[in-house]
Biopython code that builds the backbone (N, CA, C, O; Angstrom):
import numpy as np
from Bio.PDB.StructureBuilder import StructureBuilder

atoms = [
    (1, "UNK", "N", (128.478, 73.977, 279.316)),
    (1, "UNK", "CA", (127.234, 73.620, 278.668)),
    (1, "UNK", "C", (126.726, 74.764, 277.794)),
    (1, "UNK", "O", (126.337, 74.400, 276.684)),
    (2, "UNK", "N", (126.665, 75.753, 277.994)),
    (2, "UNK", "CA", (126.435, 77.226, 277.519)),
    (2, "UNK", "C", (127.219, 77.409, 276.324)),
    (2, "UNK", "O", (126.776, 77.805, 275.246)),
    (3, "UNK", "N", (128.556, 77.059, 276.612)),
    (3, "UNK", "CA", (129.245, 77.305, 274.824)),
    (3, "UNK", "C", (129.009, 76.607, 273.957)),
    (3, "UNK", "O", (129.093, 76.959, 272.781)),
    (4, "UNK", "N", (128.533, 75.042, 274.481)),
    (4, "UNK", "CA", (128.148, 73.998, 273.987)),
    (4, "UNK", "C", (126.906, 74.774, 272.838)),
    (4, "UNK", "O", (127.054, 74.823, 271.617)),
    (5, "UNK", "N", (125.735, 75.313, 273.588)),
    (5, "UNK", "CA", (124.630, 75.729, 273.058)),
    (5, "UNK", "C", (124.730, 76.505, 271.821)),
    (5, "UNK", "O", (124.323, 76.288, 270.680)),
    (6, "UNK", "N", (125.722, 77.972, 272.636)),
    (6, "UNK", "CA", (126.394, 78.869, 271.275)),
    (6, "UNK", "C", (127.012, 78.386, 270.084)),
    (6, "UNK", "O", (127.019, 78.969, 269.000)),
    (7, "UNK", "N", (127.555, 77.230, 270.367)),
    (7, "UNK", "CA", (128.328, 76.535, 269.268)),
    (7, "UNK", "C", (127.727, 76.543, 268.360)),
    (7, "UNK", "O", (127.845, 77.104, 267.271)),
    (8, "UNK", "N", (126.753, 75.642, 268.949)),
    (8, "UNK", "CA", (125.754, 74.464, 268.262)),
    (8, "UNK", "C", (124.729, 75.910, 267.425)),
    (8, "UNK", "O", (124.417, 75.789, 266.240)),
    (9, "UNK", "N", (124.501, 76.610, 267.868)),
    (9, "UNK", "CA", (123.305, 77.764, 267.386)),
    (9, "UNK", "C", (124.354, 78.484, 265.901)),
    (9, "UNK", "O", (123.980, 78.626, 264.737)),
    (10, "UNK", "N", (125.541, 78.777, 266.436)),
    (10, "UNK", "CA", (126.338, 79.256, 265.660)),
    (10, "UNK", "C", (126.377, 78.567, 264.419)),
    (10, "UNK", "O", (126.113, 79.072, 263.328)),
    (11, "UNK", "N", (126.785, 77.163, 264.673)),
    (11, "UNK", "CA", (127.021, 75.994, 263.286)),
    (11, "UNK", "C", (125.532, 75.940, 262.763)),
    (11, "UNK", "O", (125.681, 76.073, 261.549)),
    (12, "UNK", "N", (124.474, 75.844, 262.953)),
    (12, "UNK", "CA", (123.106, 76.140, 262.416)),
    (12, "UNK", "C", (123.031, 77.644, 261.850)),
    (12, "UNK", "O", (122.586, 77.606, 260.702)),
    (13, "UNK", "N", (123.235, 78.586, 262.150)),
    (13, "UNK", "CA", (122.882, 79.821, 261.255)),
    (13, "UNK", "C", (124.069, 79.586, 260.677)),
    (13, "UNK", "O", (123.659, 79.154, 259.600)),
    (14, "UNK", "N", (125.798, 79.534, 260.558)),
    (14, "UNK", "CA", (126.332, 79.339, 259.428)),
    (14, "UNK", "C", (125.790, 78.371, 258.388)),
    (14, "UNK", "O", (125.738, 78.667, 257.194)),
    (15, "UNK", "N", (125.425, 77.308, 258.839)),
    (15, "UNK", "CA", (124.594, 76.325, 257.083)),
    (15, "UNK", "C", (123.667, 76.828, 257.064)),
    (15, "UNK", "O", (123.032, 76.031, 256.373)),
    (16, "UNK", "N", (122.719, 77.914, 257.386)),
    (16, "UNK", "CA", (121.685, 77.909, 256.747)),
    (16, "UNK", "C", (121.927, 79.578, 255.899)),
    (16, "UNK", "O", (121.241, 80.059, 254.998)),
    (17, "UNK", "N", (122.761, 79.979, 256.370)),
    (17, "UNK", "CA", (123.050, 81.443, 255.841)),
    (17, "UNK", "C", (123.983, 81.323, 254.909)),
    (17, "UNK", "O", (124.531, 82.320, 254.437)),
    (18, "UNK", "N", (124.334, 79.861, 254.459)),
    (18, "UNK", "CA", (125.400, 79.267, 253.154)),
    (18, "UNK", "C", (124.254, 78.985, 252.104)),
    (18, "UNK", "O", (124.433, 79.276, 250.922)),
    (19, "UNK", "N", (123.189, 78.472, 252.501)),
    (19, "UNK", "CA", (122.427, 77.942, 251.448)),
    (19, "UNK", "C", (121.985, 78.666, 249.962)),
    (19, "UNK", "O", (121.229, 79.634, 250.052)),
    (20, "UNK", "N", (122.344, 78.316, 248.850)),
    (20, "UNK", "CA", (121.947, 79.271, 248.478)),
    (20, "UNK", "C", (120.173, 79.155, 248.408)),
    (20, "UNK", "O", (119.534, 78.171, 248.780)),
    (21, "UNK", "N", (119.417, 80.809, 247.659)),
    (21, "UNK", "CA", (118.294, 80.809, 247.750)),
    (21, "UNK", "C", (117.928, 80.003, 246.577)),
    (21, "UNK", "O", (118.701, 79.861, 245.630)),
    (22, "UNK", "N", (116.363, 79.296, 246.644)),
    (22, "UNK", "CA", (115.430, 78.504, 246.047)),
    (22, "UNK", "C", (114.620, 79.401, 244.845)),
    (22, "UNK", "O", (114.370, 80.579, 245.098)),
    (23, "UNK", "N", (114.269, 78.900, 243.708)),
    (23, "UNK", "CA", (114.102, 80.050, 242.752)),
    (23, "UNK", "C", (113.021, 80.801, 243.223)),
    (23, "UNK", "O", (113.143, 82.000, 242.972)),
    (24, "UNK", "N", (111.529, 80.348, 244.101)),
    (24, "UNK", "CA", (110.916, 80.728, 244.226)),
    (24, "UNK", "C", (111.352, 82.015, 245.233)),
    (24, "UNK", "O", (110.860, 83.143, 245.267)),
    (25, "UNK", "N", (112.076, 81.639, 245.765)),
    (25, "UNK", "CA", (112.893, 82.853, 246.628)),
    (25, "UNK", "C", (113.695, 84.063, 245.459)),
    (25, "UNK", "O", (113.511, 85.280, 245.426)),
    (26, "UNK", "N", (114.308, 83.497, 244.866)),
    (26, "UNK", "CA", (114.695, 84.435, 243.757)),
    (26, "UNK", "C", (113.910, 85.162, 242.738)),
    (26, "UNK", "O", (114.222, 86.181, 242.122)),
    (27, "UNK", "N", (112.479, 84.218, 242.651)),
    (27, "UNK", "CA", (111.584, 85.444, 242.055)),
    (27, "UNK", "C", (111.036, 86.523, 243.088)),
    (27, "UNK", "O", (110.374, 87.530, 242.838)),
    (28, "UNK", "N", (111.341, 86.200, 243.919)),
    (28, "UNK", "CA", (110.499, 87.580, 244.955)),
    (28, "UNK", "C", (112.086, 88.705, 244.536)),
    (28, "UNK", "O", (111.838, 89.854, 244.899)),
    (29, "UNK", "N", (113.012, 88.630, 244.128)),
    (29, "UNK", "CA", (114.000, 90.028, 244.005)),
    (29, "UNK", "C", (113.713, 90.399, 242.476)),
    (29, "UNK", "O", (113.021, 89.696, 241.739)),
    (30, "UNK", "N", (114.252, 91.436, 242.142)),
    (30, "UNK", "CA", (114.214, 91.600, 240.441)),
    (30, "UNK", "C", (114.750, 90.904, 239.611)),
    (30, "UNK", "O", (115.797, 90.385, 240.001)),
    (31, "UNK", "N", (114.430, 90.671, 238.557)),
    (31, "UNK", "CA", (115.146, 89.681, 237.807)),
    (31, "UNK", "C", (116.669, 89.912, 237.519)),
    (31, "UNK", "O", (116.961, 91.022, 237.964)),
    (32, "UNK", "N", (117.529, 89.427, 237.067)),
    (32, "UNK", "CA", (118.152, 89.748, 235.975)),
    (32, "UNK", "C", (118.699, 90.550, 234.931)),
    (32, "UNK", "O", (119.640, 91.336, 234.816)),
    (33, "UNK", "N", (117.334, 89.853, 233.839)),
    (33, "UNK", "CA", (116.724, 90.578, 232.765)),
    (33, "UNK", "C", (115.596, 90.156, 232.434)),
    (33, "UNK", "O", (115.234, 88.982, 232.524)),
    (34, "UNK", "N", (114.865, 91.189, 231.974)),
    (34, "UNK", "CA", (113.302, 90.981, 230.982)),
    (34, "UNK", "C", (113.784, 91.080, 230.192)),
    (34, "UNK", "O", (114.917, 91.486, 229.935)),
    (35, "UNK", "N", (112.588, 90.531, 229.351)),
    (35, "UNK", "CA", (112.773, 91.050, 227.773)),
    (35, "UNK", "C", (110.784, 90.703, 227.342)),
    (35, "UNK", "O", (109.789, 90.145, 227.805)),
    (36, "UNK", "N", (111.127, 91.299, 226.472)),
    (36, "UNK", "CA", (109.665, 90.851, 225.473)),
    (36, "UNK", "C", (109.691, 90.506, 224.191)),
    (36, "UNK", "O", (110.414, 91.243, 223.520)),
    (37, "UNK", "N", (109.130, 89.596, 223.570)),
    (37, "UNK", "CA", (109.437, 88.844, 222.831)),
    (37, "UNK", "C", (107.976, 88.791, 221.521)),
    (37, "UNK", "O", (106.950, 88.641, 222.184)),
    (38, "UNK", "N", (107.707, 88.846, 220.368)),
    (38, "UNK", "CA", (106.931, 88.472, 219.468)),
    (38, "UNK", "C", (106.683, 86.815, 219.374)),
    (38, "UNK", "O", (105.618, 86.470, 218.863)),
    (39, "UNK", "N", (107.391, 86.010, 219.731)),
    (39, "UNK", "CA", (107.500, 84.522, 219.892)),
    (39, "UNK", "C", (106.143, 83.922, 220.758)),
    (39, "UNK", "O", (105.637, 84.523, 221.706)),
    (40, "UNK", "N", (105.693, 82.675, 220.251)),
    (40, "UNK", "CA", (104.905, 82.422, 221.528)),
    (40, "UNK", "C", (105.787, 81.649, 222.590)),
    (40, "UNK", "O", (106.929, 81.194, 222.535)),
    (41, "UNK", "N", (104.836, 81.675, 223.562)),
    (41, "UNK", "CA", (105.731, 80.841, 225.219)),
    (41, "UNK", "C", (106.546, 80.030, 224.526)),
    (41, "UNK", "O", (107.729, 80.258, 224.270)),
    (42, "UNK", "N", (105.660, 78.692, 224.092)),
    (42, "UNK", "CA", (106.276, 77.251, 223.624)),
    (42, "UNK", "C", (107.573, 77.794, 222.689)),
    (42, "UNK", "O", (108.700, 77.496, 223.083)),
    (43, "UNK", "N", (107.458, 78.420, 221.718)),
    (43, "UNK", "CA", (108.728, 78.649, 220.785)),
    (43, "UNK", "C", (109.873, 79.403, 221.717)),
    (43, "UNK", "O", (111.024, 78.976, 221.808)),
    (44, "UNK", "N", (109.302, 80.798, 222.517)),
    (44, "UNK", "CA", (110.433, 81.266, 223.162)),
    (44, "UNK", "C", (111.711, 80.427, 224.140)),
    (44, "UNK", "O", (112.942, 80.428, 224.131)),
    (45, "UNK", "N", (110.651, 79.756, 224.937)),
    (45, "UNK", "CA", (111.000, 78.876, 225.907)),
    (45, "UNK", "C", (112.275, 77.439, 225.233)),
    (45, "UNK", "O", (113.310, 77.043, 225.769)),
    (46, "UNK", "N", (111.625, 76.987, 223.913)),
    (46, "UNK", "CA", (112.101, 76.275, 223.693)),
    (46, "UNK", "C", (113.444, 76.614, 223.161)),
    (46, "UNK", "O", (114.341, 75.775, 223.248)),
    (47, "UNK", "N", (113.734, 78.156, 222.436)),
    (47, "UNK", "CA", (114.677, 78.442, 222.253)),
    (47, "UNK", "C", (115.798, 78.925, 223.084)),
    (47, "UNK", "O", (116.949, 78.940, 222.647)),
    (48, "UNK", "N", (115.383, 79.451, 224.667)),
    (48, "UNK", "CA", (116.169, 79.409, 225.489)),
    (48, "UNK", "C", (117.033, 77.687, 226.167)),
    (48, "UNK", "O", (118.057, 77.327, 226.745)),
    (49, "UNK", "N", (115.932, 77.189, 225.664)),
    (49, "UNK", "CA", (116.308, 75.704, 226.581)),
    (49, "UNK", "C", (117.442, 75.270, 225.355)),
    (49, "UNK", "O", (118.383, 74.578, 225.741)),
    (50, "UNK", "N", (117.411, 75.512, 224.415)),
    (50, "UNK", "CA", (118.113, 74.839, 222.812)),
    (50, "UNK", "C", (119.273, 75.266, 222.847)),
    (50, "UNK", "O", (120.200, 74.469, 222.706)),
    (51, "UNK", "N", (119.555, 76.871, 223.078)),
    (51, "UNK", "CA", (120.619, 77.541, 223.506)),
    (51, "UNK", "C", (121.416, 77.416, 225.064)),
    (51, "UNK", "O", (122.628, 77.530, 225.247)),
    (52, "UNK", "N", (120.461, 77.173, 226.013)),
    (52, "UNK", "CA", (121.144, 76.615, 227.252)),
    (52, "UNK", "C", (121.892, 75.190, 227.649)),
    (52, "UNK", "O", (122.871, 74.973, 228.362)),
    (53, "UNK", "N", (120.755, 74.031, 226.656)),
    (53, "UNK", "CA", (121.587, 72.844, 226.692)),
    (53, "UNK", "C", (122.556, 72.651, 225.321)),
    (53, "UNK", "O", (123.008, 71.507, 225.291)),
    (54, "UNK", "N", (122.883, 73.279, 224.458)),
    (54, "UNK", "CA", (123.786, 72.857, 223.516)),
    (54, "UNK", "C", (125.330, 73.950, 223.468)),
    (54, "UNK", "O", (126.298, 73.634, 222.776)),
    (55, "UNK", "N", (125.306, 75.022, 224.190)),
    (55, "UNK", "CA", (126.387, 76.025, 224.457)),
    (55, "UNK", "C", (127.363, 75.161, 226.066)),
    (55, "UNK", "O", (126.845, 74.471, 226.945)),
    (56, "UNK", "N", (128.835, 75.560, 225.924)),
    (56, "UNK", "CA", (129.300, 75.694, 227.265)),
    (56, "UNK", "C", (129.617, 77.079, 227.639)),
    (56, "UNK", "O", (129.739, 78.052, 226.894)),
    (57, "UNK", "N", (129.742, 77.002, 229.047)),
    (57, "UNK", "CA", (130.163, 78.578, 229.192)),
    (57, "UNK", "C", (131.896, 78.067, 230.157)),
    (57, "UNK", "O", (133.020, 78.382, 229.767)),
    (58, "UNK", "N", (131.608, 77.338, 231.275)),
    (58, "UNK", "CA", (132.890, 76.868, 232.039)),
    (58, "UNK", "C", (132.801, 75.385, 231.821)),
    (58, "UNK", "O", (133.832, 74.755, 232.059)),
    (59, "UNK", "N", (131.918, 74.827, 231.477)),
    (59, "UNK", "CA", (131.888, 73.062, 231.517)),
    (59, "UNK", "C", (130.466, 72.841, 230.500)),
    (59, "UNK", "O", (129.741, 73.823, 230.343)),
    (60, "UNK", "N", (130.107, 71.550, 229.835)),
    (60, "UNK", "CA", (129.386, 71.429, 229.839)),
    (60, "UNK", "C", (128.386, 71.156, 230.448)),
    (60, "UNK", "O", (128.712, 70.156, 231.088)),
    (61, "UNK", "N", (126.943, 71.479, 230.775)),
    (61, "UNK", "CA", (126.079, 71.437, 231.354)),
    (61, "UNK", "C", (124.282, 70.477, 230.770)),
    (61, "UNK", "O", (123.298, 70.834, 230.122)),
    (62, "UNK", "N", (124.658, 69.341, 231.390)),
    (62, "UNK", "CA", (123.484, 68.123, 231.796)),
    (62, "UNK", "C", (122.520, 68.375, 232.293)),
    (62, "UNK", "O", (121.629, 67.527, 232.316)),
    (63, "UNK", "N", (122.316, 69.772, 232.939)),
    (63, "UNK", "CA", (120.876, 69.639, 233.972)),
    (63, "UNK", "C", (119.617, 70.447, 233.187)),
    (63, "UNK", "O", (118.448, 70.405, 233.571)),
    (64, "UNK", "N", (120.013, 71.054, 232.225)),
    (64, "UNK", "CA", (118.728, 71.977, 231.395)),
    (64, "UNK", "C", (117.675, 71.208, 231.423)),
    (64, "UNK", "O", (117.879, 70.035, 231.113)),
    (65, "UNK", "N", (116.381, 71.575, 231.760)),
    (65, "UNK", "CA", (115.394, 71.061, 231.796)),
    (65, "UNK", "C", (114.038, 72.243, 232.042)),
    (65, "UNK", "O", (114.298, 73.338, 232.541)),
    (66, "UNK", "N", (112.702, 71.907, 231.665)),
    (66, "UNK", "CA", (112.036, 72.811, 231.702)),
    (66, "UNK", "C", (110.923, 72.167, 232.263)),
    (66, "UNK", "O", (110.686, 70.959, 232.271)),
    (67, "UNK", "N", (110.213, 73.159, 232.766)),
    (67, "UNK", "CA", (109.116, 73.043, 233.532)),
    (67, "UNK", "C", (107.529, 73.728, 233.432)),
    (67, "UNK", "O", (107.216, 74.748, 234.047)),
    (68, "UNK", "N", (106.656, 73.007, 232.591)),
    (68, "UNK", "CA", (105.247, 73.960, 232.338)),
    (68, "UNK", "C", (104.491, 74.005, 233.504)),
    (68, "UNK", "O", (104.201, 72.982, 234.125)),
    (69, "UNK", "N", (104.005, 75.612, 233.993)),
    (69, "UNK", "CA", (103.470, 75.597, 235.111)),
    (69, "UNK", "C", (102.280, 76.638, 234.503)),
    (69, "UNK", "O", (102.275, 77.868, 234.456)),
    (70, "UNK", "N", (100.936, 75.315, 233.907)),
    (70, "UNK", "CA", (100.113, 76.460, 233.370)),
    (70, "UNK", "C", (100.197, 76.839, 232.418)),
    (70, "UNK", "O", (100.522, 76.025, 231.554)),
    (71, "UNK", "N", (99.994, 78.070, 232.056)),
    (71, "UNK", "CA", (100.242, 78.806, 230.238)),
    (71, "UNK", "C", (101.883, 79.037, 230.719)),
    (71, "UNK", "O", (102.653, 79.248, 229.782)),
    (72, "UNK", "N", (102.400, 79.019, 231.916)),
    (72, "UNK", "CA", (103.621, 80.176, 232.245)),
    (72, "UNK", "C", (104.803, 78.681, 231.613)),
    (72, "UNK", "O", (104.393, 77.667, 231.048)),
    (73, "UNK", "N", (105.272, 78.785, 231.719)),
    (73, "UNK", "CA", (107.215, 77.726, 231.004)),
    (73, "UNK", "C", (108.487, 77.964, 231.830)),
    (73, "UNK", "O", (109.468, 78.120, 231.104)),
    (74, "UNK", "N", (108.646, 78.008, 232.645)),
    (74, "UNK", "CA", (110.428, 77.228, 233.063)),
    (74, "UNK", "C", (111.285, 77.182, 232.168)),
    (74, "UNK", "O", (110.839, 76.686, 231.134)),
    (75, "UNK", "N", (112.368, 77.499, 232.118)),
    (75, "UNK", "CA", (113.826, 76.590, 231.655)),
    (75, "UNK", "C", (114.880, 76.790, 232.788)),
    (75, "UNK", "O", (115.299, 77.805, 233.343)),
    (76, "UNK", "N", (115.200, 75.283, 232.954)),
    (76, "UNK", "CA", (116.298, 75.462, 234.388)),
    (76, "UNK", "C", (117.449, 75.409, 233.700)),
    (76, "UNK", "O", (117.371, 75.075, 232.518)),
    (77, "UNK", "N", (118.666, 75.699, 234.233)),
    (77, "UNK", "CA", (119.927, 75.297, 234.006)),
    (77, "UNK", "C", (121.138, 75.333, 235.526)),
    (77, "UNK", "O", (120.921, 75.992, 236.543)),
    (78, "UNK", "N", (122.037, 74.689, 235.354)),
    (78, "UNK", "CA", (122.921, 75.099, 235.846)),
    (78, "UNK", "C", (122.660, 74.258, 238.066)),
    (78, "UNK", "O", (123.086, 74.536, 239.187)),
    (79, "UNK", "N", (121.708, 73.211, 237.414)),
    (79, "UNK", "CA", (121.238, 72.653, 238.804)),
    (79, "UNK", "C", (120.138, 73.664, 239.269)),
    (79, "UNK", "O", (120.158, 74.109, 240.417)),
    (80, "UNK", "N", (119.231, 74.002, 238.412)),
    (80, "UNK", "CA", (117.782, 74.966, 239.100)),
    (80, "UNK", "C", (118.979, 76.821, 239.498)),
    (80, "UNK", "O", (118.567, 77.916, 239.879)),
    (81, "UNK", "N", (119.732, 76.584, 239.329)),
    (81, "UNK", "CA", (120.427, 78.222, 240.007)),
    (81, "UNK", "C", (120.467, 78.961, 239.278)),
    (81, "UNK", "O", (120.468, 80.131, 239.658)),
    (82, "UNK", "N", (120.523, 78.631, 237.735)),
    (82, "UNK", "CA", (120.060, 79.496, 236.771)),
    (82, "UNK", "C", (118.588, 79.304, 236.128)),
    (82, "UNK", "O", (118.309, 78.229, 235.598)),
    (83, "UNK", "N", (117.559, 80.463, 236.186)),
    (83, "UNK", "CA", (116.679, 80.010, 235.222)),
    (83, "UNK", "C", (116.043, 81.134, 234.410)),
    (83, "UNK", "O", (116.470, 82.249, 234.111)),
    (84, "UNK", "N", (114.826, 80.474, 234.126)),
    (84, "UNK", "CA", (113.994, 81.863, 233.196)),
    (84, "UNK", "C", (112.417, 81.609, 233.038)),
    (84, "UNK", "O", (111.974, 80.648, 232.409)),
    (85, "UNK", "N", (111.857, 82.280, 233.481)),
    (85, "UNK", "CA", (110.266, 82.330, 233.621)),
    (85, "UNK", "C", (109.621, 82.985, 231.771)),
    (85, "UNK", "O", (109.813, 84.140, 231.392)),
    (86, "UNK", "N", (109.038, 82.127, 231.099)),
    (86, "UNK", "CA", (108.112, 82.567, 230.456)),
    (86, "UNK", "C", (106.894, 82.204, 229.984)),
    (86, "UNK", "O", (106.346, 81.221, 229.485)),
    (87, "UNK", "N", (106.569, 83.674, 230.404)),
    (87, "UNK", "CA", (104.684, 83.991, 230.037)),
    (87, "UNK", "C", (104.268, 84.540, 228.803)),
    (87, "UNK", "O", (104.978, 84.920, 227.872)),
    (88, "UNK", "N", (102.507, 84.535, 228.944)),
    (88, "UNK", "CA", (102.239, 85.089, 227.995)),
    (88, "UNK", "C", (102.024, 86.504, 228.072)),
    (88, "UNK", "O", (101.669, 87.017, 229.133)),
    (89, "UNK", "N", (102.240, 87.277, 226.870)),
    (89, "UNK", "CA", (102.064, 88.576, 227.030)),
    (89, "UNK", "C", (101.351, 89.108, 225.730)),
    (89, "UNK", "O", (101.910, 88.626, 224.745)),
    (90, "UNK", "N", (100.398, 89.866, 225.422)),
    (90, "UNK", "CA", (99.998, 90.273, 224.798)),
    (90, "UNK", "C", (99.733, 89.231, 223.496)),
    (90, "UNK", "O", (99.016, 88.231, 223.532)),
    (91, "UNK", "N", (100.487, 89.717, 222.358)),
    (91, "UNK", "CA", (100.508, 88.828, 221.392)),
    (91, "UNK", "C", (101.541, 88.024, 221.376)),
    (91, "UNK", "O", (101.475, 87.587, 220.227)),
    (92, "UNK", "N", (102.697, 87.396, 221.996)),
    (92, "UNK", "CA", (103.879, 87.424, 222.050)),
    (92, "UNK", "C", (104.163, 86.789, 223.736)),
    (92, "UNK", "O", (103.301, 86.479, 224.558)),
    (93, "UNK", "N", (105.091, 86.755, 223.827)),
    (93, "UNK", "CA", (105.869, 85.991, 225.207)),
    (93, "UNK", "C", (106.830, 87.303, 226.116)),
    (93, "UNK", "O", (107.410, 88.221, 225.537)),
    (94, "UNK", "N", (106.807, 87.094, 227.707)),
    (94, "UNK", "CA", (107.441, 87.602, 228.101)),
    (94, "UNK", "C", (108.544, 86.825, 229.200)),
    (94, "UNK", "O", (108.237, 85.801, 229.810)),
    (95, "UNK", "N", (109.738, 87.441, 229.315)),
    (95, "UNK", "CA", (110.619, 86.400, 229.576)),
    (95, "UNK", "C", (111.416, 86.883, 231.052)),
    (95, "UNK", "O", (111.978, 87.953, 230.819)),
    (96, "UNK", "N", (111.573, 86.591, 232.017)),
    (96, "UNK", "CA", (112.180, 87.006, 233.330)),
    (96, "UNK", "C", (113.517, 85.778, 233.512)),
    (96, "UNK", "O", (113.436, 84.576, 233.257)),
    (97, "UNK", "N", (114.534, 86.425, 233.954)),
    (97, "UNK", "CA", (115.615, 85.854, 233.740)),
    (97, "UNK", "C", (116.769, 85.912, 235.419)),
    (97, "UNK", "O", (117.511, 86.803, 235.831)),
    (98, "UNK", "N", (116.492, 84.787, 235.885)),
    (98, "UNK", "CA", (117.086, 84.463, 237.251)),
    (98, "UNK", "C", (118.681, 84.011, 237.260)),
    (98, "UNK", "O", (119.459, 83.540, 236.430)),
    (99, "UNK", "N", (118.742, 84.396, 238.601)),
    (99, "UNK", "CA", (119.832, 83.221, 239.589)),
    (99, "UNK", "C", (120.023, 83.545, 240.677)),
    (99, "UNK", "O", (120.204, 84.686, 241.103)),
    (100, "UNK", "N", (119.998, 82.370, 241.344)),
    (100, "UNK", "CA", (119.820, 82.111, 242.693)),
    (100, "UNK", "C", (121.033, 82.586, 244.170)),
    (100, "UNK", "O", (121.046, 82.536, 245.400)),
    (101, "UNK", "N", (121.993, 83.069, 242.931)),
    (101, "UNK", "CA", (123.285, 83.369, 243.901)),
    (101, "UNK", "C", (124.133, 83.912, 242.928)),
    (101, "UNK", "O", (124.183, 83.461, 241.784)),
    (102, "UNK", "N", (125.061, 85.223, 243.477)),
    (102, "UNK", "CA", (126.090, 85.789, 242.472)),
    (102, "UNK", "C", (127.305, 84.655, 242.169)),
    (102, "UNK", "O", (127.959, 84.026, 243.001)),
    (103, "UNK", "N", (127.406, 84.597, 240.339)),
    (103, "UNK", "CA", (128.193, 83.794, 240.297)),
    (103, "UNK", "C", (129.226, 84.651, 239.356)),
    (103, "UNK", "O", (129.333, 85.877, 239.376)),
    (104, "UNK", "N", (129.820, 83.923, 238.690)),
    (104, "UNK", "CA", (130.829, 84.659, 237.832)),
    (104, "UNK", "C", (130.125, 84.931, 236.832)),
    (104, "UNK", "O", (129.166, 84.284, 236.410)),
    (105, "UNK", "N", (130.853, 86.501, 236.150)),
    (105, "UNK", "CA", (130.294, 87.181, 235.288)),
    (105, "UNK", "C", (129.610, 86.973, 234.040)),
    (105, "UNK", "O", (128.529, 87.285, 233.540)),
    (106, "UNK", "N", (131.257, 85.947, 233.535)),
    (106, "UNK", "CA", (130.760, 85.201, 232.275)),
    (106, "UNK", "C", (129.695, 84.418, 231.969)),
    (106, "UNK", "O", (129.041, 84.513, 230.930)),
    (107, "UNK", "N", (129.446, 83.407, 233.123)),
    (107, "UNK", "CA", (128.402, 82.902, 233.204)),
    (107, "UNK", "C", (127.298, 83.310, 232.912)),
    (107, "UNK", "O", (126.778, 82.886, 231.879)),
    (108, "UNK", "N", (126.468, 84.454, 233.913)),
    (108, "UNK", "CA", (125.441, 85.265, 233.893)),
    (108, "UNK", "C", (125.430, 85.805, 232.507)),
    (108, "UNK", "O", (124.543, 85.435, 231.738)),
    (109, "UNK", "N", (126.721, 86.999, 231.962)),
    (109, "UNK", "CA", (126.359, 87.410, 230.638)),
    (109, "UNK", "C", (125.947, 86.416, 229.644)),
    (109, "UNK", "O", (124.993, 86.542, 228.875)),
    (110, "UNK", "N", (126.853, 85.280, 229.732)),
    (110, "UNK", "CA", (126.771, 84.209, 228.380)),
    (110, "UNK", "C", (124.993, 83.781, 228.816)),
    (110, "UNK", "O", (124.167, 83.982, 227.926)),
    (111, "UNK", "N", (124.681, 83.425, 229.662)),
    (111, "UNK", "CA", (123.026, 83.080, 229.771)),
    (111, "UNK", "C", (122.081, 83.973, 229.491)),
    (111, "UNK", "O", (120.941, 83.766, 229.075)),
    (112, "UNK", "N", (122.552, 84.865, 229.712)),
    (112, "UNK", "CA", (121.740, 86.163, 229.159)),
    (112, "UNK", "C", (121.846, 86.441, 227.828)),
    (112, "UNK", "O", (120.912, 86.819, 227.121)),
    (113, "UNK", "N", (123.292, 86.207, 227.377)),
    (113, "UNK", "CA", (122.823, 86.559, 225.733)),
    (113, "UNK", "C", (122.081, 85.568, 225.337)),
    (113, "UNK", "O", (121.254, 85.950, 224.509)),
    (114, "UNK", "N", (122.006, 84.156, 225.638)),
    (114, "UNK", "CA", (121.375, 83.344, 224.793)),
    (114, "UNK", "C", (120.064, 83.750, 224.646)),
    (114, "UNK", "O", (119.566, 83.931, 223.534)),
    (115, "UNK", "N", (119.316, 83.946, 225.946)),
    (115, "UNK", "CA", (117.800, 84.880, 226.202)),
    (115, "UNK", "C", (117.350, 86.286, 225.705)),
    (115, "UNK", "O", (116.172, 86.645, 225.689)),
    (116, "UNK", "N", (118.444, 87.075, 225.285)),
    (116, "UNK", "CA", (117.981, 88.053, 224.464)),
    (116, "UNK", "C", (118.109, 87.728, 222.674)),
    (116, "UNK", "O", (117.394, 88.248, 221.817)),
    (117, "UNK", "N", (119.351, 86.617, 222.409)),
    (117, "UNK", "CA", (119.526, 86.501, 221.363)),
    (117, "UNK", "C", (117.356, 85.557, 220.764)),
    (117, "UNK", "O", (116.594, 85.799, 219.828)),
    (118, "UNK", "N", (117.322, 85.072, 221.349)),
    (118, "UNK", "CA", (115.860, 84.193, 221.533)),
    (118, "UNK", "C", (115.124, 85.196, 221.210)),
    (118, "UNK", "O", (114.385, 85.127, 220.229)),
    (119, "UNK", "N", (115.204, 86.340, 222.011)),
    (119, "UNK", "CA", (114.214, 87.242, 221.833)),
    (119, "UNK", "C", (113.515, 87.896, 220.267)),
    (119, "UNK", "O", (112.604, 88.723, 220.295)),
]
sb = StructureBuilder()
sb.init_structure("model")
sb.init_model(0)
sb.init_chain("A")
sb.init_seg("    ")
for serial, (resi, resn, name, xyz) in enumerate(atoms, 1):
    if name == "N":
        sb.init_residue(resn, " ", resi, " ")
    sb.init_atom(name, np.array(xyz, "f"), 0.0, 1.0, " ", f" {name:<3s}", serial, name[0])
structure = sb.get_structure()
């Protein structure tokens, strides 16, 4: 009955220590990348989302979508595991640049240039 328990405890912390993290979990670590931008939110934002849904990096990618929370802007990609937070900053936009789990390199760089190329 006892190994039974261990099992069972064991197979619960392996799926939950697979999961990957939730973005809101991924904004509590450092980003990415920042950047700062002369653009406002709406234009910056929209140019990350323009460059995220019309590029491939390993496949094409269906899930880009964005999210206004407030003055602040979203752009998801990649099923929410890639994204990018932008605010306002000064005169201009500022841009924080996620993901939710280490993936391959290319990936990350190619999403990142699109977000500095925006900049």
């Amino acid at each position: 009955m006892n190994y039974f328990r261990i099992g069972s405890l064991a197979g619960v912390l392996l799926i939950c220590g697979c999961q990957a993290p939730t973005p809101d979990q991924a904004r509590q670590q450092q980003p990415v990348f920042q950047g700062q931008s002369a653009r406002t939110v709406p234009q910056l934002s929209d140019c990350i989302y323009r460059g995220w849904s019309t590029t491939n990096v390993i496949a094409k990618d269906n899930t880009t979508h964005t999210q206004p929370n407030g003055s602040e802007i979203s752009v998801f990609t990649w099923e929410d595991s890639i994204f990018a937070d932008v605010s306002s900053h000064r005169k201009g936009a500022n841009v924080k640049y996620f993901t939710t789990f280490q993936m391959a390199p290319q990936v990350i760089a190619d999403r990142q240039a699109i977000v500095e190329h925006c900049l």
